[in-house]
Every structure is written in structure tokens, then in C-alpha cells.
C-alpha positions in Angstrom: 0.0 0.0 0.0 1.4 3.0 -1.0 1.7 6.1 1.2 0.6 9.8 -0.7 -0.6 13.2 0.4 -3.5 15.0 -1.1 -5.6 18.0 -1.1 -9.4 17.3 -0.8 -11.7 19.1 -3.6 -15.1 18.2 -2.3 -17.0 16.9 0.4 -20.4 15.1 0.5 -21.7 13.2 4.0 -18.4 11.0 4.8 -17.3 10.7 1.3 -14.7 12.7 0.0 -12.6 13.3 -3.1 -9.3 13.9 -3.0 -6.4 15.9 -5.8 -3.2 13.8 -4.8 -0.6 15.1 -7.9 -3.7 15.6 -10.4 -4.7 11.6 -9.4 -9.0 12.1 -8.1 -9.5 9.8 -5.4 -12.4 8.8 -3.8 -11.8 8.5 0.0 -13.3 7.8 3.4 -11.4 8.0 6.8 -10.7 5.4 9.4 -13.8 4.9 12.3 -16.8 7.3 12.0 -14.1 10.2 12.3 -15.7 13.0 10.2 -13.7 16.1 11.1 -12.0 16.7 7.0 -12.9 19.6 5.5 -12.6 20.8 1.9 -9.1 22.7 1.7 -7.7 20.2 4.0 -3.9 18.7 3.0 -4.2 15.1 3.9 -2.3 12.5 4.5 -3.4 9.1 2.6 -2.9 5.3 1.9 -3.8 4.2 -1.5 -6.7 1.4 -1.1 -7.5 0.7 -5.4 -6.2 2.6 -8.4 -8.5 5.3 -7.2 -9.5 5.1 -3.6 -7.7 6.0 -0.2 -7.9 5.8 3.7 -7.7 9.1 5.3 -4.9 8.7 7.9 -4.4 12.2 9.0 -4.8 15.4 8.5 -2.1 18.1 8.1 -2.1 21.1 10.3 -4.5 23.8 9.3 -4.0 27.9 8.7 -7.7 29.0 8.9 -10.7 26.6 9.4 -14.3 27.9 8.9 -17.4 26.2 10.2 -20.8 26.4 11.5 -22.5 24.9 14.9 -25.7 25.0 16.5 -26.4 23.9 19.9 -26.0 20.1 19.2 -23.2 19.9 16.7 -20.8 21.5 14.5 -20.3 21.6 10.4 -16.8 22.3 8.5 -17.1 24.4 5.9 -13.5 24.7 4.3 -10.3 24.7 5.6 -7.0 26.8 4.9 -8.7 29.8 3.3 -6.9 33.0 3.3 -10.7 34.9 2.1 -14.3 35.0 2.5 -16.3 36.3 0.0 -20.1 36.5 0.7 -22.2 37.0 -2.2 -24.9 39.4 -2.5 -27.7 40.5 -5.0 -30.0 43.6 -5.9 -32.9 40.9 -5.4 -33.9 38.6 -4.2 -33.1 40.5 -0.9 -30.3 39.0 1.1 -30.8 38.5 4.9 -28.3 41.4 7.2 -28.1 38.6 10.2 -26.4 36.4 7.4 -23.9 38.7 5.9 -23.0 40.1 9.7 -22.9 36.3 10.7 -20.1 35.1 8.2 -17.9 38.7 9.2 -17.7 37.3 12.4 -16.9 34.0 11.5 -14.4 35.3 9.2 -12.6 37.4 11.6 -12.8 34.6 14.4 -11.5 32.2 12.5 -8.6 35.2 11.3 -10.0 35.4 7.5 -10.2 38.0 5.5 -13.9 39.2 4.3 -15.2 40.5 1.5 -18.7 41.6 0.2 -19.3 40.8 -3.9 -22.5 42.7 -4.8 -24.1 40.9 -7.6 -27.0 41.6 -10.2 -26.0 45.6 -10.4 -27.7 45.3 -13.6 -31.2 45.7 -11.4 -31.1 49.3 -10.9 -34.2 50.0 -10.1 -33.1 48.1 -6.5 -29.3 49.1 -7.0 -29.3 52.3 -4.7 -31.9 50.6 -1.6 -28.9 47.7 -1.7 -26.3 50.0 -1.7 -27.5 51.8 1.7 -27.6 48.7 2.9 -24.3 47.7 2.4 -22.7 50.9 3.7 -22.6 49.5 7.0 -20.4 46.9 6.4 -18.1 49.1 3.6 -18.3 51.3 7.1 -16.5 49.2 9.1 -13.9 48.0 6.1 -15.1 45.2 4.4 -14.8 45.9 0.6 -17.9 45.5 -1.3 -17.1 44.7 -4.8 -20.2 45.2 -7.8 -20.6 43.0 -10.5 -23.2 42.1 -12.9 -22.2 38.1 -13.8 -25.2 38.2 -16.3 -25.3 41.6 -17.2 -21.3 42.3 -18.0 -19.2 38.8 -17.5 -16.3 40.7 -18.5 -16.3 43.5 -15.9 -16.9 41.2 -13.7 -13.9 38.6 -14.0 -11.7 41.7 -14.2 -12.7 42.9 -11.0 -12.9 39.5 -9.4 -10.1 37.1 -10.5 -7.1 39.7 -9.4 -7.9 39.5 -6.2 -8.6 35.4 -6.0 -4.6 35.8 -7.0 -2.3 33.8 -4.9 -5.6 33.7 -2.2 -7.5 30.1 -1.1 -10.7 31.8 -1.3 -14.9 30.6 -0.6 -17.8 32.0 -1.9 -20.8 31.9 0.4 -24.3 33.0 0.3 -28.0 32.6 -0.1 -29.8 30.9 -2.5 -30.8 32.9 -5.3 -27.9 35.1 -5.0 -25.9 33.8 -8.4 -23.3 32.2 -6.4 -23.0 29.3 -9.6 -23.1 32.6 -12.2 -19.8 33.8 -10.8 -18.4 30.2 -10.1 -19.3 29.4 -13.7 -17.7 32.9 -15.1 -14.5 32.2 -13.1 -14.3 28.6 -13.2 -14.8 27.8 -16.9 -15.1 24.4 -16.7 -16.8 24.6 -12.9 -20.2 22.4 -14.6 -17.8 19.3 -15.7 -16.1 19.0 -12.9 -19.3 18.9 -10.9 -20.3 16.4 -12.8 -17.1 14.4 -12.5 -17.2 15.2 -8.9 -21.3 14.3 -8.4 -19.9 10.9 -10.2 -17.0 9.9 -8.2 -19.1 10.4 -4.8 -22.1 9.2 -5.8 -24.2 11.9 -5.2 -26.4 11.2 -7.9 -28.4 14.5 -8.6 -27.7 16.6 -5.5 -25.2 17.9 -7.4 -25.2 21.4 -5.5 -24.9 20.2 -1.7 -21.8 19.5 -1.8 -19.0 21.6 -1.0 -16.2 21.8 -3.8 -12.9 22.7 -4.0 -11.6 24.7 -7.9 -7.5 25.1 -8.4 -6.8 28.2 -10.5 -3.2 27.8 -11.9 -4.1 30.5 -14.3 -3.8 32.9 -11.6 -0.7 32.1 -9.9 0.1 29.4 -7.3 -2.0 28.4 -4.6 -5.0 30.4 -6.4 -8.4 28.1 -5.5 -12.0 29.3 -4.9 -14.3 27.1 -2.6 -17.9 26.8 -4.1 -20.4 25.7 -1.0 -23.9 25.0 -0.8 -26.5 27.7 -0.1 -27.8 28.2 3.6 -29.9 30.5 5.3 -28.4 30.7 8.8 -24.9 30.7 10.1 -24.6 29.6 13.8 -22.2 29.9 15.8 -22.4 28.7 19.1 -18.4 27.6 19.2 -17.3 31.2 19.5 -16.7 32.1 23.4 -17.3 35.1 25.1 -13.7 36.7 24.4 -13.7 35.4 20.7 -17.3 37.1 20.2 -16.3 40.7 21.6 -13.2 40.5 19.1 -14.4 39.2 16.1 -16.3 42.4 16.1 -14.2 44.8 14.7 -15.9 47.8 15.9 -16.0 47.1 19.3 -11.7 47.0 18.6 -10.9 50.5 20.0 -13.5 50.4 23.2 -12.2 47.1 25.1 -10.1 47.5 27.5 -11.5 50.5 28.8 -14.9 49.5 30.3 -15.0 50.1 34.1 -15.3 46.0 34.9 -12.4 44.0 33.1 -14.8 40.9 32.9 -17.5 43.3 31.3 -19.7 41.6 28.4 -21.0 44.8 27.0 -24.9 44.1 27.5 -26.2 46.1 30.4 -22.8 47.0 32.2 -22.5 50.2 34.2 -19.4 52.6 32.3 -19.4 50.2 29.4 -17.2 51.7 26.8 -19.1 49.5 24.0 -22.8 50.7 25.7 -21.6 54.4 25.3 -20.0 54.0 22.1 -23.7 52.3 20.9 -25.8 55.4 22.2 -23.3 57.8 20.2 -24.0 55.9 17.5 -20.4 54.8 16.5 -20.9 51.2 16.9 -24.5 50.9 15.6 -27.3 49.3 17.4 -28.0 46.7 14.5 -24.1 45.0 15.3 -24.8 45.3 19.0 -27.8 43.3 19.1 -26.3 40.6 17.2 -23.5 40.3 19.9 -25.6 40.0 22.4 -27.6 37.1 20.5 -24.7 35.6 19.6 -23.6 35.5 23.3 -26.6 33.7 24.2 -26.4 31.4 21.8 -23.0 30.5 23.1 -24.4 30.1 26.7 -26.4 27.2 25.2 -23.8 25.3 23.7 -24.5 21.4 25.0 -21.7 19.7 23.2 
């Protein structure tokens, strides 16, 4: 049995596919372990011409990943940049985009907003406002229309997946696959290829996949993942919460109690910046429901 290392390209229940040296293989780990994410650099035994045991995995940069109160769900691992994916319409949800900042900056990775579908003007300058907040607080908020001008949009897109192990999440309906498609050229045959070697049959979009984009430089991938609506995350703590809120950044530290949590605290720094209006109330109420949610964590 031979001994390689791969990178895995997609993920699908406890089947995974990995790249070792441009070889697919199809792959499953030892036990009912479960804990491989797309992005991951594993270590592998060769089982058939084109299956492998997963017999470790190598140390990660970044991982990103959901939980609720009962368990928790990788999303990707070693990604340098977030990308969530926006449209004019349908309308996106704020507690989703505001979600997957924090995640981002928990898990230390860079975020970026992509507004699709400029071509619908007539809701163009309601989504605009709407993203100001976030463009506020220094998340870049990049416009493209993937239907309306492919060009324009690669251009503004694929310089900055240069070099970057990137993920593109969103809602439904957002044109997530448009962009994929525009960037990834042949992104629909390797789903295919993919869908066949795990045997997903049609479900061909609830998987999450892994892209390699030589043509812009080494290390350049994008991570395609399904569509969800919500984004918990119960895993973060109390101390990783009031950080991975960058606007809180220049008011901790100087709240009267040291173990303050910045909800009903007399001389809170973060309170007072919240009634000035420099942190605004829409970000504050999400801590606070976020640091519920993290009081109810049960695994």
C-alpha cells in the first residue's frame, strides 16, 4: 500500500474526493471520524487505483465552520478569504452577511462583500444603503453584474482570488453558480465528475467543492459551498465574540469592569460607544444574540 498526500476538492456526507498530484481519489477515513474539511492537506494510503484511507490530516492555517447547539459543520479549511455573495434581489438576509464577518474574523480570515446583479437598478441604490454599513466598518464591497457584464466582472474579481485560497458563500438565489461558472470555466464538468465519483447522484449542489486556479498564480483556488440561510455559531466564546467584532476593537479595554460583556454594564465603553451611534445598534444586538447562543452550547 502506498503512502501519498493530497488536497481534498469536495465533500459530500463521509465521502470525500481527493487531488493527490492531479490523481482524483475517492476517500473515506478510518472509524466514524468525520472532522475533514474541503481545503484540508491530507495525508493518505492508497486502497485501489482510485481510492484511499484518510490517515491524518495536516495542520491547518484558517478553518471555517458552523454549529448549533448540538453539533458543529466544517465548511473549508485553509482559506486565506471569505467572500459573501450578495444580490439587488432577491433580498439578502443582514443577520447572514453580519454572521459570516464574524466567523471570518474569528477564524482570522479575511472578508469581502461581492455585490451581484448591479444590472437591477431599479433596486441598486436601496442595496447600496444597505451595504454601507459593512463598507463602514472596512469590508470591501465589490459590484458585479455576472449576467449583465461577464467581462467587468472577472476583471474585478479574478485579481484579487490571485495567490488567495478563497470561498464564496451565500443565499440561495444570490448567483453564487453565475460567478463560479464565469471564473471557473469548466466549474459544470467537474461537478459532474465530482457528483460521479461520490455518488451523489443528482444533488449535485450540496456539496462543497474545492476549484484550483493555476491561471492565476500558485496556490490560487476558490471554494464553491452550498446555499444556507443561517450561520450559527455557538463555538465562539465570550472573548472570541467581543473580538471578532471589529468595531468594538478600539472600546475594550476600557470599560470600568475587566470581565465586562458589553450588554447592560455600568461605564461600558461599548454601551456608550452604541448610544453615540459609533458602533451601531443593528451590530450590538447581534452580539448579544450571539452570546446567548453561546451560553447554550450542550456539546
Amino acid at each position: 500500500m502506498s503512502a501519498l498526500t493530497g488536497l481534498i476538492i469536495a465533500a459530500h456526507g463521509r465521502h470525500y474526493l481527493a487531488d493527490a498530484d492531479g490523481a482524483k481519489l475517492q476517500c473515506v477515513t478510518r472509524g466514524k471520524k468525520t472532522n475533514v474539511a474541503v481545503g484540508d492537506r491530507v495525508k493518505l494510503t492508497l486502497t485501489s487505483p482510485d481510492q484511499a484511507v484518510i490517515d491524518g490530516i495536516d495542520e491547518r492555517q484558517t478553518l471555517l465552520y458552523r454549529s448549533d447547539q448540538y453539533k458543529s459543520k466544517l465548511l473549508a479549511a485553509n482559506l486565506s478569504q471569505l467572500f459573501i455573495v450578495v444580490a439587488t434581489e432577491p433580498g439578502f438576509a443582514d443577520d447572514l452577511v453580519s454572521r459570516s464577518l464574524v466567523a471570518a474574523e474569528a477564524a482570522g480570515i479575511t472578508a469581502r462583500l461581492i455585490l451581484n446583479k448591479t444590472d437591477v437598478t431599479a433596486s441598486l441604490g436601496k442595496t447600496r444603503e444597505r451595504l454601507a454599513p459593512y463598507a463602514a466598518l472596512g469590508y470591501p464591497v465589490h459590484e458585479v453584474s455576472a449576467k449583465g457584464d461577464p467581462a467587468h466582472a472577472v476583471a474585478t474579481l479574478a485579481p484579487l482570488l490571485a495567490g488567495q485560497s478563497s470561498i464564496l458563500i451565500g443565499q440561495s438565489g444570490m448567483g453564487k453558480s453565475s460567478l463560479i461558472n464565469l471564473l471557473v470555466p469548466d466549474a459544470d464538468i467537474a461537478v459532474r465528475e465530482i457528483s460521479a465519483a461520490l455518488d451523489t447522484g443528482k444533488h449535485t449542489t450540496t456539496f462543497t467543492r474545492l476549484y484550483q486556479l493555476p491561471e492565476l498564480g500558485a496556490g490560487s483556488s476558490i471554494i464553491d459551498s452550498p446555499g444556507f440561510q443561517e450561520f450559527g455559531l455557538y463555538h465562539l466564546s465570550e472573548g472570541m465574540l467581543e473580538r471578532a467584532f471589529v468595531d468594538f476593537a478600539p472600546y475594550l479595554g476600557q470599560c470600568k469592569f475587566y470581565n465586562c460583556r458589553h450588554l447592560i454594564e455600568p461605564q461600558c465603553a461599548v454601551l456608550s460607544a452604541v448610544a453615540e451611534g459609533k458602533i451601531t445598534r443593528m451590530r450590538h444586538t447581534l452580539y448579544g444574540q450571539l452570546l446567548h447562543e453561546s451560553a447554550q452550547t450542550l456539546y
